[in-house]
FIVOLUM-144971 format. One line per 2 residues: number of its first residue (from 1); for each residue x, y, z of C-alpha. Coordinates in steps of 0.5 Angstrom, whole numbers, padded with zeros to 4 digits. Layout:
<milums>
NUM	X,Y,Z | ... .
</milums>
This chain:
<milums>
1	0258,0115,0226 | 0261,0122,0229 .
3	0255,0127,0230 | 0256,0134,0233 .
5	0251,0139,0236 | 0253,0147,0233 .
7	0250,0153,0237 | 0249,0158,0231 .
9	0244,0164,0230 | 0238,0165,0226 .
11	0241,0170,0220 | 0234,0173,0218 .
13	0230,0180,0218 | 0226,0178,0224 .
15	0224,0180,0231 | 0225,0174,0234 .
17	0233,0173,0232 | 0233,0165,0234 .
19	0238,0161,0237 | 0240,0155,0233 .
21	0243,0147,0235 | 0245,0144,0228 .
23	0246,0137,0228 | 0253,0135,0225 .
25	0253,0128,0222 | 0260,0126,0220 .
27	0261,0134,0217 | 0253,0134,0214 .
29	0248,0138,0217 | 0242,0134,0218 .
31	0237,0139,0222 | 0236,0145,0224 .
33	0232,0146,0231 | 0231,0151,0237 .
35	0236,0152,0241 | 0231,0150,0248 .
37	0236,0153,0253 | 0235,0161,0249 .
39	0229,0163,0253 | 0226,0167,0246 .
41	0227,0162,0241 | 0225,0156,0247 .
43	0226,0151,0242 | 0221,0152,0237 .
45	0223,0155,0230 | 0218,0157,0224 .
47	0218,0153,0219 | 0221,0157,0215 .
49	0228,0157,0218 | 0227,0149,0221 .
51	0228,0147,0214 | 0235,0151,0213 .
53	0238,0144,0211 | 0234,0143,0204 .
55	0237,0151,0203 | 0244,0150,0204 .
57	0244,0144,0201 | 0239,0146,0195 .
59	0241,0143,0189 | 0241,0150,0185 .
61	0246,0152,0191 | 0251,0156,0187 .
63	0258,0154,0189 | 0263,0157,0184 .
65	0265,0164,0180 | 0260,0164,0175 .
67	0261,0169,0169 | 0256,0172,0164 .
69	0256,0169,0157 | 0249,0172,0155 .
71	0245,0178,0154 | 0243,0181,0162 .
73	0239,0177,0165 | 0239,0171,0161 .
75	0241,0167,0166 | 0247,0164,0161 .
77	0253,0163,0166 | 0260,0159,0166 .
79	0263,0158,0170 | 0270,0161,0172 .
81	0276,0160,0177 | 0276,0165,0183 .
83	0283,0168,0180 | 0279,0170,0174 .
85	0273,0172,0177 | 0277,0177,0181 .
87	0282,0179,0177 | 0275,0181,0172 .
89	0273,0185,0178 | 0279,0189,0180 .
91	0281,0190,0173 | 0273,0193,0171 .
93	0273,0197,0179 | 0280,0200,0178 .
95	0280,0205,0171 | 0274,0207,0176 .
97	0276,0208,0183 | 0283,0211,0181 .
99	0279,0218,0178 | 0272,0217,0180 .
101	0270,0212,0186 | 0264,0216,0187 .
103	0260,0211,0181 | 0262,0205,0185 .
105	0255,0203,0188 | 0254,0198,0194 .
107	0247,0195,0194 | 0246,0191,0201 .
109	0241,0190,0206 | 0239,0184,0211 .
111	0240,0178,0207 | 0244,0177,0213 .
113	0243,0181,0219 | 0250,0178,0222 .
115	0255,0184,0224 | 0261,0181,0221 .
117	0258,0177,0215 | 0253,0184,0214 .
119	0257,0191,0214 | 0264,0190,0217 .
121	0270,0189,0211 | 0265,0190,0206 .
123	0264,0196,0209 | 0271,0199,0210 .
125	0273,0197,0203 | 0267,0202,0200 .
127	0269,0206,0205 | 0277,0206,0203 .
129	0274,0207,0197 | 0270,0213,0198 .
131	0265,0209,0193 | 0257,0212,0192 .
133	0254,0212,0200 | 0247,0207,0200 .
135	0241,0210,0204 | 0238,0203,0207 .
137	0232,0205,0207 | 0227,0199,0204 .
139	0225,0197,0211 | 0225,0201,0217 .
141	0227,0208,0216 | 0220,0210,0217 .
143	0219,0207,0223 | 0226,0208,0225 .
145	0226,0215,0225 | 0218,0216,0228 .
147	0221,0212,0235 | 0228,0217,0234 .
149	0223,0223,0235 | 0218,0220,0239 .
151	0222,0216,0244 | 0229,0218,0243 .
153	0230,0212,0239 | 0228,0205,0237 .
155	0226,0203,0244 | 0221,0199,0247 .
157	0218,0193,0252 | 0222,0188,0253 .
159	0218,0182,0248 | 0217,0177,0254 .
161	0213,0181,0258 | 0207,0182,0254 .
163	0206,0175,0257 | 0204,0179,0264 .
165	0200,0185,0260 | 0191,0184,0260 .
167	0191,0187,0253 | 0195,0187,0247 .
169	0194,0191,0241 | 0197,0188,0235 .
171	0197,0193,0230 | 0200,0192,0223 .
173	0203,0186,0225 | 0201,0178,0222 .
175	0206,0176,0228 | 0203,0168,0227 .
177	0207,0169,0220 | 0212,0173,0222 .
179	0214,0175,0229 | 0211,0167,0232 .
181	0215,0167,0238 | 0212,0174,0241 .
183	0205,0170,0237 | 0208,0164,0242 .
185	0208,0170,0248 | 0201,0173,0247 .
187	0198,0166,0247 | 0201,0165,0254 .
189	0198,0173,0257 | 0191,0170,0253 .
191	0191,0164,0257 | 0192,0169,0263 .
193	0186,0172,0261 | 0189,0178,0257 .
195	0184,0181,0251 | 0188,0181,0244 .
197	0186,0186,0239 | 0189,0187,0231 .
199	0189,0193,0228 | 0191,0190,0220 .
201	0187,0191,0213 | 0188,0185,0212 .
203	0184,0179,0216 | 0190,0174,0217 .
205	0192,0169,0221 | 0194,0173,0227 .
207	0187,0177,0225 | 0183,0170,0227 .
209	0186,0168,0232 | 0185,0175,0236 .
211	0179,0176,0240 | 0177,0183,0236 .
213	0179,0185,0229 | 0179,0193,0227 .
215	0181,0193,0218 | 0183,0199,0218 .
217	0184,0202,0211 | 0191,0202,0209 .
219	0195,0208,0210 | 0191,0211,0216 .
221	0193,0208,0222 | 0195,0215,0224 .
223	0188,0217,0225 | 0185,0212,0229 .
225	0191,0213,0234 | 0189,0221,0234 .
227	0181,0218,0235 | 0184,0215,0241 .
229	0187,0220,0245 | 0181,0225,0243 .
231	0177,0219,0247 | 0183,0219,0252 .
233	0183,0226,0253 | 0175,0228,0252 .
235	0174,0222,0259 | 0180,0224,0262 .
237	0182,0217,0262 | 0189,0220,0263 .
239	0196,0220,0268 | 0197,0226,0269 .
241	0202,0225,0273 | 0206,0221,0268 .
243	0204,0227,0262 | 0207,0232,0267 .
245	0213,0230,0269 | 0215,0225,0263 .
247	0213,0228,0256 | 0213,0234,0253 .
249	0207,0239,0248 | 0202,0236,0251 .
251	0197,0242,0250 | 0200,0242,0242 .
253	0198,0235,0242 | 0191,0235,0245 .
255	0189,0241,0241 | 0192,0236,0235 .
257	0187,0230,0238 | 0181,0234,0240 .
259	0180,0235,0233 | 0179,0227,0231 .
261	0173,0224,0234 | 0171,0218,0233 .
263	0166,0219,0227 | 0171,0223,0223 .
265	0177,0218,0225 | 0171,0212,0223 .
267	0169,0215,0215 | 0177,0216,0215 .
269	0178,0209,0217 | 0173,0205,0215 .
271	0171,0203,0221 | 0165,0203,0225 .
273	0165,0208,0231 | 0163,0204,0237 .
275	0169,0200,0236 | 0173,0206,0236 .
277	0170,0209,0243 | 0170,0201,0245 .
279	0179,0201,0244 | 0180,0207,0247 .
281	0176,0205,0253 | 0179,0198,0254 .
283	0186,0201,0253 | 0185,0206,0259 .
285	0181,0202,0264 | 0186,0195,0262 .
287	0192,0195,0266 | 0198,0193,0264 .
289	0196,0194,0257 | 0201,0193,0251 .
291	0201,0195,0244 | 0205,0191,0240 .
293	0207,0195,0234 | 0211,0192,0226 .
295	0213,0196,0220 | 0207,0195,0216 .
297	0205,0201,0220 | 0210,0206,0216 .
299	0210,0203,0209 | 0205,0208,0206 .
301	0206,0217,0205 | 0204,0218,0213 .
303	0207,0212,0215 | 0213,0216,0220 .
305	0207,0220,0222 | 0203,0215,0224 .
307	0208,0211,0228 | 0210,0217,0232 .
309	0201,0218,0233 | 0202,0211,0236 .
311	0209,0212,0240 | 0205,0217,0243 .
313	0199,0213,0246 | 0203,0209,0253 .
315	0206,0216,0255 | 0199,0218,0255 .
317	0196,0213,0259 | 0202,0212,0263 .
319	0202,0205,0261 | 0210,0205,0261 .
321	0210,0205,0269 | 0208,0197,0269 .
323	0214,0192,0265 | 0208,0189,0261 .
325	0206,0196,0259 | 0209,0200,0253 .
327	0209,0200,0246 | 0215,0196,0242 .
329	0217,0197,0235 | 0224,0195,0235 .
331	0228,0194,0240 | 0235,0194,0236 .
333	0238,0201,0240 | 0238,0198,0247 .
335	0244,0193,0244 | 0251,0196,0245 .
337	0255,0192,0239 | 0261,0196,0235 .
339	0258,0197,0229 | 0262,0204,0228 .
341	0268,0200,0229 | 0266,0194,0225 .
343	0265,0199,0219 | 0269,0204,0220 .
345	0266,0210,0216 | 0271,0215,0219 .
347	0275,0212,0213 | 0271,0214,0208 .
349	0274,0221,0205 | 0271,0223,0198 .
351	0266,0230,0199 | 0264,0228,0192 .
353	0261,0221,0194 | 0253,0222,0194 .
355	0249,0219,0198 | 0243,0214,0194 .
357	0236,0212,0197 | 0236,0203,0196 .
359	0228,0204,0194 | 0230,0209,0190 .
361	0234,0204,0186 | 0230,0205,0179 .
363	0232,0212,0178 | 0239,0212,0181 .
365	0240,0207,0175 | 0237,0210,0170 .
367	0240,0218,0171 | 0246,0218,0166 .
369	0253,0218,0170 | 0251,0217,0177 .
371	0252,0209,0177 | 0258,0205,0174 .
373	0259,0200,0177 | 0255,0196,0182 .
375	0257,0191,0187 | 0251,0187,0190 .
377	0251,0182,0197 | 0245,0181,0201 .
379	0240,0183,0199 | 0236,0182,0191 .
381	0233,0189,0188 | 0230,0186,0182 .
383	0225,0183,0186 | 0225,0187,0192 .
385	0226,0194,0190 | 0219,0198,0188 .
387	0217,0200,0181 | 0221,0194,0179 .
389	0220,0197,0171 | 0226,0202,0172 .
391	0230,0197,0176 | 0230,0192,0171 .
393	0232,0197,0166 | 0238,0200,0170 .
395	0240,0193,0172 | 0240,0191,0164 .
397	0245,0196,0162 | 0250,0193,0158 .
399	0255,0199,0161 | 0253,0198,0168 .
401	0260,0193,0171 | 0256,0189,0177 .
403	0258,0184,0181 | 0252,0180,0186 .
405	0255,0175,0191 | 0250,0170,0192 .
407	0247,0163,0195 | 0243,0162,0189 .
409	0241,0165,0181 | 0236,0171,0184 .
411	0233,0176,0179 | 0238,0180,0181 .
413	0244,0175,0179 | 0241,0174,0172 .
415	0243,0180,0171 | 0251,0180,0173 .
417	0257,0181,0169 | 0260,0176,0175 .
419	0257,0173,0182 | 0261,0170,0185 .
421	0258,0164,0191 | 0257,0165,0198 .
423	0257,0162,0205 | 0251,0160,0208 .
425	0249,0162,0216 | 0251,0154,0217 .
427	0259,0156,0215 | 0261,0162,0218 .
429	0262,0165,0224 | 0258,0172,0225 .
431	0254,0175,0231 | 0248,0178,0231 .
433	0243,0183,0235 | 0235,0183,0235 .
435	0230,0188,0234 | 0225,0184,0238 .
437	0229,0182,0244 | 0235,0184,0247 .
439	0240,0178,0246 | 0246,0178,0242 .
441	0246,0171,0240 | 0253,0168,0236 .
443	0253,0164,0230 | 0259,0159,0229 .
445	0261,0155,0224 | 0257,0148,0223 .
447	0260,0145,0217 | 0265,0147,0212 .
449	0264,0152,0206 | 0260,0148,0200 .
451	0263,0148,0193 | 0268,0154,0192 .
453	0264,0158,0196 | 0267,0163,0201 .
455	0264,0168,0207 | 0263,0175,0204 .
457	0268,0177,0209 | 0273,0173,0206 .
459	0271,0175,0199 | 0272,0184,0201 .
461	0279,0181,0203 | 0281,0177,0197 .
463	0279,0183,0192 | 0282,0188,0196 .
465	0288,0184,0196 | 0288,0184,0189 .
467	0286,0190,0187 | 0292,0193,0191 .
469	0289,0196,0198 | 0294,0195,0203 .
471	0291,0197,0209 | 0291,0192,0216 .
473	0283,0193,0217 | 0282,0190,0211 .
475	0285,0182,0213 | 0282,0182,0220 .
477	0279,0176,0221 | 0272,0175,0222 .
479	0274,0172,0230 | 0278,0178,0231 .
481	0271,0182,0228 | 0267,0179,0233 .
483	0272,0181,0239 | 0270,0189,0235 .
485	0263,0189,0235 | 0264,0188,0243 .
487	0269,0193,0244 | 0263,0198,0244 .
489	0266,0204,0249 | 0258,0204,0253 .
491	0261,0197,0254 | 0266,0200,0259 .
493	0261,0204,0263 | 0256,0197,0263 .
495	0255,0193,0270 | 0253,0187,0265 .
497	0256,0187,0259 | 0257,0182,0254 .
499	0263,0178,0254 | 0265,0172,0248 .
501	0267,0168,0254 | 0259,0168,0255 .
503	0257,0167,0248 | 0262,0162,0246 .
505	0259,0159,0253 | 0251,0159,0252 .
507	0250,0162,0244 | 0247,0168,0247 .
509	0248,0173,0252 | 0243,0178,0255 .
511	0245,0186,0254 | 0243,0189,0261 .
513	0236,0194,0260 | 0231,0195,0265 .
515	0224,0191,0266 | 0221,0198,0265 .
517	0226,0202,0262 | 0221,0208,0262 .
519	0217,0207,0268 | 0221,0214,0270 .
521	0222,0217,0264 | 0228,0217,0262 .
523	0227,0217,0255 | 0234,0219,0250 .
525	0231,0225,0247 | 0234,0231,0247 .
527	0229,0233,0253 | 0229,0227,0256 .
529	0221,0226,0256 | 0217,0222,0251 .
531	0216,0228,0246 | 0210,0229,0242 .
533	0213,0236,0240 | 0220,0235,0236 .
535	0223,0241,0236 | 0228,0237,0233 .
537	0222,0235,0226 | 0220,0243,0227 .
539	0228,0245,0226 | 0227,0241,0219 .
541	0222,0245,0217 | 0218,0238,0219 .
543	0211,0238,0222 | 0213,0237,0230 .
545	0206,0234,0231 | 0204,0228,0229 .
547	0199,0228,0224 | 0194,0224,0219 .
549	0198,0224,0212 | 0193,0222,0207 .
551	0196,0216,0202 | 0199,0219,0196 .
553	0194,0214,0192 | 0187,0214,0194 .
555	0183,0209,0192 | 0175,0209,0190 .
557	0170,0207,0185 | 0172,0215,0182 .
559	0179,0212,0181 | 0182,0210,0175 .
561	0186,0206,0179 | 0179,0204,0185 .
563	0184,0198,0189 | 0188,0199,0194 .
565	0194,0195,0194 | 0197,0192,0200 .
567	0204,0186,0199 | 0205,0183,0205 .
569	0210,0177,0205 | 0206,0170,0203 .
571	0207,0166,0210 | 0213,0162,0208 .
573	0217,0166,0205 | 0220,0172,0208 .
575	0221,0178,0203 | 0224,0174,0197 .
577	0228,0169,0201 | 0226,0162,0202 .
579	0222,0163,0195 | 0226,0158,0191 .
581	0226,0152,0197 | 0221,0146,0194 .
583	0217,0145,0200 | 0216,0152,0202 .
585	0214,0154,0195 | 0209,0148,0195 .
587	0206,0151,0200 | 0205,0157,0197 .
589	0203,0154,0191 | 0203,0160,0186 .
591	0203,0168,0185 | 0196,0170,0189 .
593	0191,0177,0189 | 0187,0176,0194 .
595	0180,0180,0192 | 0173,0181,0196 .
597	0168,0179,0193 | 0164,0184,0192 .
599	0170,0186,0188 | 0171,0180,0185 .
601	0164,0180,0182 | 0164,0187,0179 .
603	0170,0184,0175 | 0166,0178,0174 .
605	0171,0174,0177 | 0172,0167,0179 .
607	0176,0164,0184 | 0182,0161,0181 .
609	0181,0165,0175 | 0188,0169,0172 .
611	0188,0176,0173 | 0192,0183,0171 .
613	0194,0187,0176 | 0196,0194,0173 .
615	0197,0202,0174 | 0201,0206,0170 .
617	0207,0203,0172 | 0207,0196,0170 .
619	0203,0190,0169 | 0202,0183,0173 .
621	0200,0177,0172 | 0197,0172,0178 .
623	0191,0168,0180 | 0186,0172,0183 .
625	0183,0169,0190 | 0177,0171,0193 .
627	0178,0172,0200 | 0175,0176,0206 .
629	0181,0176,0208 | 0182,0182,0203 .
631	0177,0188,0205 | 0173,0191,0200 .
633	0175,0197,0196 | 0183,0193,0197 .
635	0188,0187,0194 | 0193,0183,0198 .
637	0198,0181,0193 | 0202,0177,0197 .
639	0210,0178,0196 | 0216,0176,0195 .
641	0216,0172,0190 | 0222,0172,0185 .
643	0220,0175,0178 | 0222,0169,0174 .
645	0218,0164,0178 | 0211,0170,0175 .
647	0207,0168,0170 | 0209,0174,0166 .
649	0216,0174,0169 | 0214,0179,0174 .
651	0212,0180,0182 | 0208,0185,0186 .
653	0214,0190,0185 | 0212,0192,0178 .
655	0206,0196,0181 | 0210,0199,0187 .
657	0212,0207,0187 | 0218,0211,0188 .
659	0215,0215,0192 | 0218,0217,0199 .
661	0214,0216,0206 | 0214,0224,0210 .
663	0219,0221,0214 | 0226,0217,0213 .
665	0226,0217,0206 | 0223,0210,0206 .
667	0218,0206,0201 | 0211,0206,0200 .
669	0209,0200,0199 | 0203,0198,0202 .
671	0200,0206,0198 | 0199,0203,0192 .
673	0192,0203,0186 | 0191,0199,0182 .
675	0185,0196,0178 | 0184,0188,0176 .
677	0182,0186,0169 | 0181,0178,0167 .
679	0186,0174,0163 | 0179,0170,0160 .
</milums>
């Protein structure tokens, strides 16, 4: 028996970006484990991603070109060779691309985050084209741009050293389900000593764990971060020295927060006023002190606002100046990898192409002549992207040519004229960054290609051979891809730059950033301070100031709709990935809405009962838990789950808005009324 150990890479949209060691015996991959010599991933894996064998081996793996024969989203496919599945594609995408490639729409996102397998020939093919331009914006884009004007860019502490701060604020984060190695960290700090505290609506597992839980009412984390700068500033629990040479507005800033007591931040939040006086106090007085900050934060109206309210608070307490002290959201721009290079969009020359929001898919869809054609990798719309109604809608136009590469038959795939099968992170090379640490960490292949099934790479450049594009960039090959995304110019200037010799060498390799990266200021943004003014926001017609955005849909016993909705993802799924392997769907067990007792009695529900979440956007059937878990006057419907595996052939997703956050262009997810009714 012939048994071999691979180094790979975690694909997945997480912080953490763990270094896998894969377990080959005679060409099968029997185990997936944590990679004991990466000081992040330390040999632990989530269960998620330790069971990555069952995925890629799955006995619903698509492994062929497959070809619809009934009606969208029916599900009836045959399969076809790859000849004929590229020869469809190019014969459809041709008419189109030769007088009007502005119709031709790529959909992706983070199915993988790896650089190649990701946006690298994909991307130059779109680009080559001059196809519709996709606004990525589903995720982080709130957050994202809130840490640009605030920061200078989404940057922060180094992960590893919240095990040295005295307190943690956890704050839209259930870091046990999603983010268990910084979970893993702050256990460490708390055996040292440290206070942990979680900022969440929800009491999730994370909430449990921590020494003081704050469920804060969705949408007004914005508040409660100006309550405590009011209390920051009205005791004077301030480094004066660190706001005078290092940030820029603190008067404006001041002004902004005196006018948030905690009693007014306390009737907005739902919280109770000493805890609010208590927070602020522990947070000037405990050194080093970190916030660790996620994205639930910023999927509501305010959202941009209320991550740059937050971003403010270190800068305000000088808590920068120490390694354990700081706030950390993202980490993604310390990294200096080639994604210009990789993508290339100086290829893209069509004025005419337009640029087209991902959460605003459903729209996009149904506006006559903007959409023609489709062509989906990494990512699953029909479950994922809000107001699922009108997504489902565009997706089932019988005029609408799409093509969906894909690991299994999604939501989304059901409704493709052609899908076509894709390699798993076990079968191909790729490289990725993270947003949590600041490795790269290098994917290598572990076994071959199940089936008939290719690298996303490799299918952009069979198709852009036969649809006749001739250009080089097009046949690199995925080793000469991972050389690209190292031959970032800022690599030249670097002490310690990445090398492949050293990922080839250990799977991973350290970007060079400073244990404080802000203890001297420092901050990228155009005054080189930490900006509570943006000029940048006010030039935009923007409010520079951060700011308490209300929810575009309030919540309460007046309302038709009374229930605020929140959708997190179930602990063993992540967004709609993993939902359709057996072990971890057993765990979940069914669709779910956690509902309060109080709730739950005026509904006259039971536990376990089938209930109908509605608004006017739509309807979904799940069964109701009665929970604390849920605070009253708010549901938890817990996500991804594929809409064909709803009880209505539905998910959470049918009641999600279109609307926009103030900031980033992104979605409100986590702003949404409903009411609960029943099925008895």
């Amino acid at each position: 028996m012939n048994t071999t150990t691979i180094l790979g890479a975690c694909p997945h949209d997480c912080p953490d970006t763990c270094s896998l060691v894969t377990t080959v015996q005679d060409g099968v991959a029997t185990k997936v484990q944590g990679n004991p010599n990466h000081p992040m991933t330390d040999g632990v894996l989530c269960a998620k991603v330790s069971r990555y064998t069952e995925r890629t081996y799955h006995p619903d793996r698509l492994l062929y070109p497959m070809k619809r024969t009934g009606p969208k989203g029916s599900g009836q496919f045959t399969r076809i060779s790859w000849d004929e599945a590229l020869t469809t594609i190019a014969l459809k995408l041709k008419p189109i691309v030769a007088t009007r490639p502005e119709k031709l729409l790529p959909y992706s996102y983070a199915g993988t985050m790896g650089l190649v397998q990701g946006e690298s020939i994909a991307m130059r093919f779109f680009n080559l084209l001059g196809a519709a331009k996709l606004d990525r914006t589903i995720c982080s884009n709130a957050g994202g741009d809130a840490l640009n004007y605030t920061l200078g860019g989404k940057l922060g502490m180094k992960m590893g050293f919240f095990a040295e701060s005295k307190l943690i604020i956890i704050w839209g984060s259930n870091s046990i389900t999603s983010n268990i190695h910084f979970w893993r960290i702050a256990q460490e700090a708390k055996r040292q000593g440290a206070r942990l505290v979680c900022i969440d609506p929800r009491r999730s597992e994370t909430a449990d764990k921590c020494d003081l839980h704050l469920a804060i009412k969705p949408g007004t984390d914005a508040a409660l971060a100006l309550s405590l700068m009011h209390e920051l500033i009205t005791h004077d629990w301030l480094d004066h020295d660190y706001i005078a040479q290092h940030t820029l507005g603190f008067e404006a800033l001041r002004e902004r927060a005196l006018q948030w007591s905690p009693e007014r931040a306390a009737e907005v939040c739902g919280l109770q006023v000493e805890d609010i006086r208590q927070l602020a106090f522990d947070y000037a007085h405990t050194k080093p002190a970190g916030i660790r900050l996620n994205y639930g934060v910023q999927r509501s109206r305010g959202g941009g606002n209320a991550v740059r309210a937050i971003a403010c608070l270190p800068a305000l307490t000088g808590a920068w100046r120490h390694r354990a002290g700081g706030v950390l959201m993202s980490a993604s721009h310390h990294a200096r990898a080639n994604a210009v290079g990789l993508q290339r969009p100086d290829l893209h020359r069509n004025p005419k192409a337009p640029l087209v929001n991902m959460s605003t898919i459903g729209d996009a869809l149904n506006t006559p002549g903007l959409v023609e054609a489709m062509i989906v990798y990494n990512s699953n719309p029909v479950a994922v992207a809000p107001e699922s109604v009108k997504v489902v809608k565009g997706f089932a136009r019988e005029d609408l040519f799409t093509v969906v590469l894909e690991h299994f038959m999604t939501d989304t795939a059901d409704y493709a004229d052609i899908v076509l099968p894709a390699t798993t992170q076990l079968e191909h090379w790729d490289i990725h960054n993270s947003y949590g640490h600041t490795d790269m960490v290098l994917n290598r292949p572990a076994i071959a290609p199940m089936g008939e099934a290719k690298t996303n790479t490799q299918i952009f450049r069979e198709l852009s051979a036969c649809m006749g594009l001739t250009d080089p960039l097009l046949q690199e090959t995925d080793e000469q891809l991972l050389h690209t995304s190292l031959q970032s110019p800022a690599n030249l200037n670097s002490a310690h730059p990445v090398t492949m010799d050293e990922l080839l060498q250990h799977g991973f390799a350290a970007w060079p950033v400073a244990d404080a990266p802000f203890a001297h200021g420092g901050f990228p943004t155009p005054s080189g301070k930490c900006e509570f003014v943006s000029e940048r926001l006010a030039a935009m017609g923007l409010e520079p100031l951060p700011d308490y955005i209300p929810n575009y849909e309030p919540s309460d016993d007046s309302a038709v709709y009374p229930l605020a909705m929140i959708s997190p993802p179930a602990r063993n799924f992540l967004n709609s990935s993993f939902v359709n392997v057996t072990t971890l769907r057993g765990m979940e067990g069914e669709p779910l809405l956690e509902i309060h007792p109080q709730d739950a009695a005026a509904r006259q529900l039971k536990d376990g009962d089938m209930v109908r979440v509605f608004n006017d956007r739509g309807s979904y059937e799940c069964k109701a838990q009665i929970t604390t878990r849920a605070q009253a006057g708010m549901v938890v419907g817990l996500g991804i789950w594929w809409r064909k595996l709803g009880a209505n052939g539905t998910n959470v997703n049918e009641l999600t808005s279109q609307l926009l956050t103030d900031m980033g262009r992104a979605p409100v997810f986590y702003d949404c009324a409903v009411q609960v009714a029943s099925l008895r």
